[in-house]
ROBA-321739 format. One record per residue (C-alpha): residue number from 1; residue in three letters; z, x, y. Coordinates in steps of 0.05 Angstrom, whole numbers, plus 5000, padded with zeros to 4 digits. Layout:
<pts>
<pt NUM, "ALA", <Z, X, Y>>
...
</pts>
This chain:
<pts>
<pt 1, "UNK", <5000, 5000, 5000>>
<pt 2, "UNK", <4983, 5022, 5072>>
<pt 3, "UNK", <5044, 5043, 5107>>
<pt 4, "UNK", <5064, 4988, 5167>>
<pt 5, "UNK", <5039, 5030, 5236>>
<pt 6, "UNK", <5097, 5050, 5278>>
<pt 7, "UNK", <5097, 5103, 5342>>
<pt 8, "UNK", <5182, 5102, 5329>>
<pt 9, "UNK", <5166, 5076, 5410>>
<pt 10, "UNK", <5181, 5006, 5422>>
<pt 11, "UNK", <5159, 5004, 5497>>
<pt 12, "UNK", <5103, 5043, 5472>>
<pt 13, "UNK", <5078, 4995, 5413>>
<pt 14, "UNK", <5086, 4934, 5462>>
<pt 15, "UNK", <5050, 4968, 5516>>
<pt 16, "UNK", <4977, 4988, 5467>>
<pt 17, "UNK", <4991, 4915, 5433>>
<pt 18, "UNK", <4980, 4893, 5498>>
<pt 19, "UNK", <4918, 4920, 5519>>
<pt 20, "UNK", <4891, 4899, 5452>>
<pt 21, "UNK", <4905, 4835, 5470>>
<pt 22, "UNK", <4872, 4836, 5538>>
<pt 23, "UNK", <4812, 4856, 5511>>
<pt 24, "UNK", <4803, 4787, 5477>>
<pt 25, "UNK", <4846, 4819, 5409>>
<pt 26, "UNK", <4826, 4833, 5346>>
<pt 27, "UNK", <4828, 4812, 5268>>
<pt 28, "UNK", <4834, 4892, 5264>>
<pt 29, "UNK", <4885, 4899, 5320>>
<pt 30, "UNK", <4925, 4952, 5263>>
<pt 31, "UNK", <4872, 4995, 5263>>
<pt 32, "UNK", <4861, 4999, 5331>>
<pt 33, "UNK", <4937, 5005, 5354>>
<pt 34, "UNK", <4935, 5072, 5304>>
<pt 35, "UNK", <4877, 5098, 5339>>
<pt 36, "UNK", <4901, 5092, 5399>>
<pt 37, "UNK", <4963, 5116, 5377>>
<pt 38, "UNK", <4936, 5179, 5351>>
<pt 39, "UNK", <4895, 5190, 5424>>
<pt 40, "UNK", <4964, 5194, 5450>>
<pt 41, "UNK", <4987, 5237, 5404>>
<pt 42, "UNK", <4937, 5291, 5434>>
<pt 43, "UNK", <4980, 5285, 5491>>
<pt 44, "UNK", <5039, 5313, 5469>>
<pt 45, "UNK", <5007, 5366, 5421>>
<pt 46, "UNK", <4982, 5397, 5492>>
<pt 47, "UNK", <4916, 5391, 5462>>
<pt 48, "UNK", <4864, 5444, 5488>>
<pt 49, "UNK", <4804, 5414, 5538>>
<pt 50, "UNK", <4751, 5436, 5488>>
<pt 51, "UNK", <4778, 5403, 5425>>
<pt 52, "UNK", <4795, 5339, 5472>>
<pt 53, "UNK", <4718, 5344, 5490>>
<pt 54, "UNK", <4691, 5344, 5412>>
<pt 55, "UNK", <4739, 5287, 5398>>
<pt 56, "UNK", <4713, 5246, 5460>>
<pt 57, "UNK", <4647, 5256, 5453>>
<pt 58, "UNK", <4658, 5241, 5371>>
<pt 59, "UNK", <4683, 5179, 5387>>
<pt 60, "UNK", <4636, 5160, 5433>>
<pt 61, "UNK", <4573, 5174, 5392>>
<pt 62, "UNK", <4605, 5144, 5336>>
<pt 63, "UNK", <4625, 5082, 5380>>
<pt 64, "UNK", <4558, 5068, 5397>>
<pt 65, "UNK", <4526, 5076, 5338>>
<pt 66, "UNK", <4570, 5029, 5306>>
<pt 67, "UNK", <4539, 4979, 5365>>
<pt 68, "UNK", <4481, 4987, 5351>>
<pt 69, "UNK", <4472, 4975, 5281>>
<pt 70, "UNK", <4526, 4921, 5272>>
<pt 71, "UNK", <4464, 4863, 5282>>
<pt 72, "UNK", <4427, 4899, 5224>>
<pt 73, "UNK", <4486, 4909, 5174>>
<pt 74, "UNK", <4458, 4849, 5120>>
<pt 75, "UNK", <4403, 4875, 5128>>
<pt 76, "UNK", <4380, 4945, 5079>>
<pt 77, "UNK", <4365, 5012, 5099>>
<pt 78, "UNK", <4331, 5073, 5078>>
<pt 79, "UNK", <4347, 5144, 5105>>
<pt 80, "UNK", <4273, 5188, 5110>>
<pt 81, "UNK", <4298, 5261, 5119>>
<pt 82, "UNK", <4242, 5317, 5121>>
<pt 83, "UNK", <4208, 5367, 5166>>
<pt 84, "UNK", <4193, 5355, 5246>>
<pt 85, "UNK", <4136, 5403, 5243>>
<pt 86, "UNK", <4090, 5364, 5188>>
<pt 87, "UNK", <4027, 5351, 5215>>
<pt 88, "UNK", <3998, 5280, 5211>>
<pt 89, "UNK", <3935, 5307, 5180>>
<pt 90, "UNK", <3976, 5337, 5116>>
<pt 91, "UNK", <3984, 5301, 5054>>
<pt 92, "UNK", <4069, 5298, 5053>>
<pt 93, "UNK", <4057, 5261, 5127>>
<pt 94, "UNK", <4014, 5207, 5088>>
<pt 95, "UNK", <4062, 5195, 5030>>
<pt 96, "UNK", <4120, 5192, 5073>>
<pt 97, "UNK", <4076, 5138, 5110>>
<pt 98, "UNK", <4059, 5101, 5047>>
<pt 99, "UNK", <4129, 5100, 5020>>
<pt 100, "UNK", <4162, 5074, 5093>>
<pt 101, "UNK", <4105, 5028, 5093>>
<pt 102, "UNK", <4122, 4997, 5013>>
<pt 103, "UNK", <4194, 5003, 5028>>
<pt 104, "UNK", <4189, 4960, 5097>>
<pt 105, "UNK", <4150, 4907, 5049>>
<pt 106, "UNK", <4204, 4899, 5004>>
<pt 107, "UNK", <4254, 4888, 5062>>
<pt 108, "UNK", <4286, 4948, 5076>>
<pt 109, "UNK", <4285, 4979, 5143>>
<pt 110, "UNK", <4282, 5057, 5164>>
<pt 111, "UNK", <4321, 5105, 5189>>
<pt 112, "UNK", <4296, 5177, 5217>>
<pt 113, "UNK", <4322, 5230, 5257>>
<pt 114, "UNK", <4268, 5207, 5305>>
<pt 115, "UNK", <4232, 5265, 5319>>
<pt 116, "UNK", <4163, 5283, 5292>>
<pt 117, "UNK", <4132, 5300, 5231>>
<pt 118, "UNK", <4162, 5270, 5169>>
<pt 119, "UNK", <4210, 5227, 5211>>
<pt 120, "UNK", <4153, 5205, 5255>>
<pt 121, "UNK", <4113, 5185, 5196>>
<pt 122, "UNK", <4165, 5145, 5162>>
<pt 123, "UNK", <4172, 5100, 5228>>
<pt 124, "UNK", <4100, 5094, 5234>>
<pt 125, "UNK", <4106, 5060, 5168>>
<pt 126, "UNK", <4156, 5010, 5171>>
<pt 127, "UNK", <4139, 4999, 5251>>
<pt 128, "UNK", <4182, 5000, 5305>>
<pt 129, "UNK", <4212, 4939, 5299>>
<pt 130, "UNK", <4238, 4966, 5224>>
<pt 131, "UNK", <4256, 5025, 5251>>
<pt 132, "UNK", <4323, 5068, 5284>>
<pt 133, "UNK", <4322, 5130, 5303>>
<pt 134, "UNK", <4381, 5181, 5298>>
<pt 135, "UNK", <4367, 5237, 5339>>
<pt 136, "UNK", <4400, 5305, 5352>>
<pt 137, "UNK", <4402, 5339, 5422>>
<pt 138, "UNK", <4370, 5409, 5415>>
<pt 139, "UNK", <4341, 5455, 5474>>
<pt 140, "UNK", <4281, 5454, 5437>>
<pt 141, "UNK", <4238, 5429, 5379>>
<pt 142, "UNK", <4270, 5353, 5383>>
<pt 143, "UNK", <4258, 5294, 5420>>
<pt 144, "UNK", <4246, 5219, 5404>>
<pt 145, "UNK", <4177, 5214, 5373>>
<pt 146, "UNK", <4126, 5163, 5409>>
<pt 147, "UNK", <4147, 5101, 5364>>
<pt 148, "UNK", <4211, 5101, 5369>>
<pt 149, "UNK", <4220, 5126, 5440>>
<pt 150, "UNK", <4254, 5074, 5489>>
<pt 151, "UNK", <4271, 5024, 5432>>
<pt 152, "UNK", <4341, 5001, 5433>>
<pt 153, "UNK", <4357, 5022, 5364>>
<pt 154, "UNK", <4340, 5095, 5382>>
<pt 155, "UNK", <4407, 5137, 5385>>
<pt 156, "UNK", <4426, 5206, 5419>>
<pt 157, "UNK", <4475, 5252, 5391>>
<pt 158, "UNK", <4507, 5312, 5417>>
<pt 159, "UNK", <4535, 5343, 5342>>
<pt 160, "UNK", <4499, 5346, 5278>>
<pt 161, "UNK", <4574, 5328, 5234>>
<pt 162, "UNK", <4578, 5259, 5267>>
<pt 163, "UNK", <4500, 5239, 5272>>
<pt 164, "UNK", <4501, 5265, 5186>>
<pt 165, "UNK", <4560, 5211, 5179>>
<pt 166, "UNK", <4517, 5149, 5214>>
<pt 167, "UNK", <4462, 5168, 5167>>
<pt 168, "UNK", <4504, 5160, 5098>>
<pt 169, "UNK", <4545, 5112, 5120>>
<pt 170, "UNK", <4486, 5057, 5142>>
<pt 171, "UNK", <4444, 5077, 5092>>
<pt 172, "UNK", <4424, 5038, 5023>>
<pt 173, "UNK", <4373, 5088, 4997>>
<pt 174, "UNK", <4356, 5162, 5020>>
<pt 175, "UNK", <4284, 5190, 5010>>
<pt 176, "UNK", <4275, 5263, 5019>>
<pt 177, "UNK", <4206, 5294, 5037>>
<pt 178, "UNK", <4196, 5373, 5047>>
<pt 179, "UNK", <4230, 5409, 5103>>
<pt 180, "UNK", <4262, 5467, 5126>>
<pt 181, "UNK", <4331, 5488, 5129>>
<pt 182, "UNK", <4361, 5413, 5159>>
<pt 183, "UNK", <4321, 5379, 5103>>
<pt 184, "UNK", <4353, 5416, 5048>>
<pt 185, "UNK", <4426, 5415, 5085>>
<pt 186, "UNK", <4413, 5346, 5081>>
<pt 187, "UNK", <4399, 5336, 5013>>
<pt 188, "UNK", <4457, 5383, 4983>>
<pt 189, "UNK", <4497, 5351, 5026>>
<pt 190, "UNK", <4472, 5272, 5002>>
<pt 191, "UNK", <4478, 5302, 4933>>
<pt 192, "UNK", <4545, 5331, 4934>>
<pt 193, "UNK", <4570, 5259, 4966>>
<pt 194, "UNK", <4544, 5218, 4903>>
<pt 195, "UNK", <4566, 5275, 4859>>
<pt 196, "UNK", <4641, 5274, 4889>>
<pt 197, "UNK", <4636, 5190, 4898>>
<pt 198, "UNK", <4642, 5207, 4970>>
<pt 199, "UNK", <4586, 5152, 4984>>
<pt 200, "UNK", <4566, 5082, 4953>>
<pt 201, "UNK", <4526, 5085, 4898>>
<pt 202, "UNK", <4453, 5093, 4915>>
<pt 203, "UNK", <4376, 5111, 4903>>
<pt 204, "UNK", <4359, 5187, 4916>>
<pt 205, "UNK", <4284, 5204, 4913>>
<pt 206, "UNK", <4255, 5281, 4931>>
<pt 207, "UNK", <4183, 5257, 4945>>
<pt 208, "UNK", <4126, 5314, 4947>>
<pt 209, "UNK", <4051, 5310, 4964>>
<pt 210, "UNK", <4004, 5291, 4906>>
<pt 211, "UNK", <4002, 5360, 4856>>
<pt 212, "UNK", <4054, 5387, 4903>>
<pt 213, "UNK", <4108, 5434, 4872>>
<pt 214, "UNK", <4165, 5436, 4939>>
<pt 215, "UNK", <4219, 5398, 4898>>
<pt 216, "UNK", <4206, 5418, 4833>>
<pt 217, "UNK", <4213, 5491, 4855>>
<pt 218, "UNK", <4284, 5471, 4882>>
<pt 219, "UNK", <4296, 5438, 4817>>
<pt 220, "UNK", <4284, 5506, 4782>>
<pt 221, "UNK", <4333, 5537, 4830>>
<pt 222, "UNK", <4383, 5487, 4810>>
<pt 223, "UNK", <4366, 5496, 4734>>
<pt 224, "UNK", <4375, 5566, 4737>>
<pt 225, "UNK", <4426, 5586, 4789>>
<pt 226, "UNK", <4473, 5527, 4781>>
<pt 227, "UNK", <4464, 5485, 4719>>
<pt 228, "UNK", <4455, 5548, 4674>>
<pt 229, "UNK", <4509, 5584, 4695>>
<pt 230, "UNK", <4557, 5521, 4697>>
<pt 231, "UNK", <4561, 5508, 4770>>
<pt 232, "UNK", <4538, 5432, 4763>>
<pt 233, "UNK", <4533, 5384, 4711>>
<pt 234, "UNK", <4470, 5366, 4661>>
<pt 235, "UNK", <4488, 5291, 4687>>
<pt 236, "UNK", <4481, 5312, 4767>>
<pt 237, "UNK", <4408, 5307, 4754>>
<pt 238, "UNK", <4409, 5233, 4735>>
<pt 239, "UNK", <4436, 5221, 4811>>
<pt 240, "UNK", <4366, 5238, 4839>>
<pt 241, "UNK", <4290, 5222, 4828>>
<pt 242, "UNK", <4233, 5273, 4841>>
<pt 243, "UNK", <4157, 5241, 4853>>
<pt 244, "UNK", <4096, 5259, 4882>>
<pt 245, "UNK", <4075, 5185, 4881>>
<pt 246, "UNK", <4098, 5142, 4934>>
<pt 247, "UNK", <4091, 5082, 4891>>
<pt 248, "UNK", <4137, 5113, 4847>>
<pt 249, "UNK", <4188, 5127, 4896>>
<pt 250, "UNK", <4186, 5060, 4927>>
<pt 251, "UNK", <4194, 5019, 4852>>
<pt 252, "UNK", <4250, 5072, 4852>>
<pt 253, "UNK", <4292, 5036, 4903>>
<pt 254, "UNK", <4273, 4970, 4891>>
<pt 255, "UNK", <4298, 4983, 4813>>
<pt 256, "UNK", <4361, 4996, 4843>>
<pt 257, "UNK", <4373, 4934, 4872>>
<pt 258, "UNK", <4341, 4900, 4816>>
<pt 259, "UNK", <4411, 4869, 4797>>
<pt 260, "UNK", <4459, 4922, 4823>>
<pt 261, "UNK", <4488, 4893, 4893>>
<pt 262, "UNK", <4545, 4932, 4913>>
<pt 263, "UNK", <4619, 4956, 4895>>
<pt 264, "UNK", <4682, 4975, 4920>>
<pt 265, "UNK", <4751, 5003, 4891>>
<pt 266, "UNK", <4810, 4953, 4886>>
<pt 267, "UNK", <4876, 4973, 4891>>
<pt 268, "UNK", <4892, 4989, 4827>>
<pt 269, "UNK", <4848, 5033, 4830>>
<pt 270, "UNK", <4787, 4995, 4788>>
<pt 271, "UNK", <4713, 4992, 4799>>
<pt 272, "UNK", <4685, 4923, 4815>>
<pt 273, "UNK", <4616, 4922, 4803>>
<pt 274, "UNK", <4570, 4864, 4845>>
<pt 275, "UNK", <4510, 4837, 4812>>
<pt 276, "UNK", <4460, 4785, 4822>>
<pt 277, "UNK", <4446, 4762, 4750>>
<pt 278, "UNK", <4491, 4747, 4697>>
<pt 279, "UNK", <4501, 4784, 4641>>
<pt 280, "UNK", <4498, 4762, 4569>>
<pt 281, "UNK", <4557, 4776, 4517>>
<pt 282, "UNK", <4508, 4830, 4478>>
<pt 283, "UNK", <4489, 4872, 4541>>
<pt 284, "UNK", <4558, 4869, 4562>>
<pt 285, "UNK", <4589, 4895, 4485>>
<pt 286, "UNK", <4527, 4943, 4498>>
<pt 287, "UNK", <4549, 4974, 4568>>
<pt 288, "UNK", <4613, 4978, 4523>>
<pt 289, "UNK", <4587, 5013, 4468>>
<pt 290, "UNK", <4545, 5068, 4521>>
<pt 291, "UNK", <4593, 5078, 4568>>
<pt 292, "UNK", <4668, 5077, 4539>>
<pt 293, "UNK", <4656, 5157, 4558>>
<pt 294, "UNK", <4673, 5139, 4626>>
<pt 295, "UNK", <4734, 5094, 4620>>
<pt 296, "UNK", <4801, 5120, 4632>>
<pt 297, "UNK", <4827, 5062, 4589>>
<pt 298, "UNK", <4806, 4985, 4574>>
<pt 299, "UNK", <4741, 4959, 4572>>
<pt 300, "UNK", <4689, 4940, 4621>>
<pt 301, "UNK", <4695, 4869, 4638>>
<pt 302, "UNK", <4672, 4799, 4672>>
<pt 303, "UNK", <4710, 4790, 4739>>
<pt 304, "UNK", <4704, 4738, 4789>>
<pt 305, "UNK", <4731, 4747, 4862>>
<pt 306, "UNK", <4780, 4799, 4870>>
<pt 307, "UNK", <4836, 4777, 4925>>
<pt 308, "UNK", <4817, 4845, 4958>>
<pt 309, "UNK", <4755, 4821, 4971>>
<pt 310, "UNK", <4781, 4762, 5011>>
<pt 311, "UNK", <4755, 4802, 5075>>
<pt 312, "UNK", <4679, 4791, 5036>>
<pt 313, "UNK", <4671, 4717, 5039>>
<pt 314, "UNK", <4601, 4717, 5034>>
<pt 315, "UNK", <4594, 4752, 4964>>
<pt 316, "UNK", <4650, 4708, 4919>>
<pt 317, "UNK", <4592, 4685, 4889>>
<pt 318, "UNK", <4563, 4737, 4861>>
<pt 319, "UNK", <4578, 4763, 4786>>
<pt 320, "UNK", <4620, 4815, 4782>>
<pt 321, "UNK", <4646, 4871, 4729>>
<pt 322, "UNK", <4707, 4911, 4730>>
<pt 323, "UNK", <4728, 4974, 4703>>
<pt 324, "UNK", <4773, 5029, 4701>>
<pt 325, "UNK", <4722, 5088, 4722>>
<pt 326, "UNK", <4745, 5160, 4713>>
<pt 327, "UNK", <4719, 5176, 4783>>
<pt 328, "UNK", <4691, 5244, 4756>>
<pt 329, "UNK", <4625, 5223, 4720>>
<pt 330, "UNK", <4576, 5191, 4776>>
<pt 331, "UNK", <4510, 5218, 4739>>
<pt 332, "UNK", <4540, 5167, 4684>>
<pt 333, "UNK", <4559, 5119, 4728>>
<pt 334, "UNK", <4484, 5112, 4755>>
<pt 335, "UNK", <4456, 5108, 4686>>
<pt 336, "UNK", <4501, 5044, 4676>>
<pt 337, "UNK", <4479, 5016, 4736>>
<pt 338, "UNK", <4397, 5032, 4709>>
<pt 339, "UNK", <4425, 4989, 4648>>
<pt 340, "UNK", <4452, 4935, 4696>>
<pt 341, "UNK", <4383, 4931, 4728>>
<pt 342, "UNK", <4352, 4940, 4671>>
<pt 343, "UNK", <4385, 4874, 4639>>
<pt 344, "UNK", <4362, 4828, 4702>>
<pt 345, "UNK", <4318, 4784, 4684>>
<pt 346, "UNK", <4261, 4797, 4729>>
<pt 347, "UNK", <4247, 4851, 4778>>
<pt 348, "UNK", <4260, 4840, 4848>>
<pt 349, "UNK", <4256, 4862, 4912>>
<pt 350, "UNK", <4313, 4878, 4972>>
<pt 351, "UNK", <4354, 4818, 4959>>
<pt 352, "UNK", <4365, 4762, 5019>>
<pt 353, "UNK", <4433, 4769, 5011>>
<pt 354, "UNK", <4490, 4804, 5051>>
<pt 355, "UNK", <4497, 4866, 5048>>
<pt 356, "UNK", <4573, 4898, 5028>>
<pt 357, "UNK", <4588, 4938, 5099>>
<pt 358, "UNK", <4665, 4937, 5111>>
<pt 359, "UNK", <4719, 4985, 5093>>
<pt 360, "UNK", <4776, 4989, 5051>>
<pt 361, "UNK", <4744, 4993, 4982>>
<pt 362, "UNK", <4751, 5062, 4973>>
<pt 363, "UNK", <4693, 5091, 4981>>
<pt 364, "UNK", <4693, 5140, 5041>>
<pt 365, "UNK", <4633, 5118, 5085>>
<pt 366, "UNK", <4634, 5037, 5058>>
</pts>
């Protein structure tokens, strides 16, 4: 259980529940009294000017972003990371094209860094009115590419730790194209989050030009430097997907949310698992039968509504399972979810339904 806020200040608490309150409130007022709290805080840890400065402009940035995509939040997303200086002639410019383009069919809409190149090419896809762009201020090299330039879903930010954060938390899917050295921090540093369970569940596709070798050259490096010498695990390669067909990368993520909705930790520490379709008594005893590997103890089971989920109104319809995950196996955990998609009873694309957004399940961006 959370522990009840307190500043050990009564004139103090009464004063920040006040301004709360003359703001118009909030359903959240506990979380807000803490961070406001905490600001204080600074104050009598004679906090240096600089470190007050990355905090402030943190907070800000984050703030705003927030703002912005709060209309959009039923509504998926795909991340497009790759290279700024991609040409629009060259062949990885066109797939990442084609795939924003089949994605933004199914539903989903796009995010980019919003500069050029790859990230250009994936909002030229889904269009502008699909698109947000995340961009980074540099003294050189970036600035809001010509489609997304001026739109109101186009977002500046002054550090890269706080701009990576908006990108994995409002994200449903990430595709990867190639890229230099941001493109790869960016994918070890997607990877590492699903291979930690430091972000929802999700779809990760490395897409390369047609006959192109760029990811499966970093797959060799992986193979050899990592997974050979026992650095990562043979199941770390079921969290990603590596193409050089944007078709294929596109039936990727809509496989994904074939049946698979969304999940969240409970208090006791389970795994419930949303789903669209129900599930019949011999797929479930066969989820049981594959995947008892993964269960600290009990079985996975049928679950309706959890009373944590009381906050999630919207989704008490939806199926659910529940189990008692060992939190250490999320190359597993994805191949159960490919069996929980693979038991729907047809394919589908981004479902019309809302899409899980708020915190407190667990999970450390959702």
């Amino acid at each position: 259980m959370t522990k009840p806020f307190s500043t050990g200040q009564v004139a103090t608490e009464e004063a920040i529940l006040r301004l709360i309150l003359d703001r118009g409130g909030s359903p959240d007022a506990d979380l807000i009294r803490e961070i406001i709290a905490t600001a204080l805080k600074l104050v009598e840890d004679k906090t240096d000017r600089g470190d007050l400065k990355i905090l402030n402009s943190a907070l800000k940035e984050m703030r705003y972003a927030f703002k912005v995509f709060a209309p959009y939040r039923n509504i998926r997303k795909v991340t497009i990371f790759g290279s700024s200086r991609i040409g629009a002639e060259s062949p990885e410019y066109r797939q990442a094209r084609a795939f924003a383009r089949g994605v933004g069919e199914l539903g989903f809409m796009v995010i980019t860094g919003a500069g050029d190149g790859i990230m250009k090419a994936g909002q030229e896809g889904a269009g502008r009115e699909r698109s947000f762009g995340v961009n980074i201020r540099l003294p050189f090299e970036q600035r809001p590419n010509s489609i997304i330039e001026g739109d109101e879903k186009l977002i500046n930010f002054k550090y890269f730790f706080s701009r990576k954060l908006i990108f994995a938390k409002e994200t449903d899917a990430i595709a990867l194209f190639p890229g230099g050295f941001g493109t790869l921090d960016e994918a070890f540093e997607i990877l590492t989050l699903a291979q930690t369970g430091k972000s929802q569940p999700l779809p990760i596709v490395l897409v390369d030009a047609p006959g192109g070798c760029y990811w499966r050259e970093w797959e060799t490096f992986l193979r050899r430097q990592m997974l050979d010498r026992g650095m990562i695990s043979p199941q770390d390669a079921d969290l990603f997907l590596i193409t050089d067909r944007a078709e294929e990368a596109v039936e990727e993520v809509a496989r994904f949310y074939r049946n698979y909705h969304s999940s969240r930790y409970v208090q006791d520490g389970r795994l419930l698992i949303r789903h669209l379709s129900p599930l019949t008594d011999e797929v479930l005893a066969r989820l049981n039968a594959e995947f008892a590997d993964i269960l600290v103890d009990g079985r996975i089971e049928r679950n309706g509504p959890h009373p944590d989920e009381m906050n999630e109104p919207e989704l008490a319809d939806l199926p659910r399972l529940i189990l008692r995950f060992n939190r250490r196996d999320y190359g597993r955990l994805r191949r159960l979810l490919d069996a929980l998609n693979a038991a729907a009873p047809e394919a589908g694309a981004a479902p019309p339904r809302p899409v899980a957004r708020r915190g407190g399940d667990g999970l450390s961006y959702h």
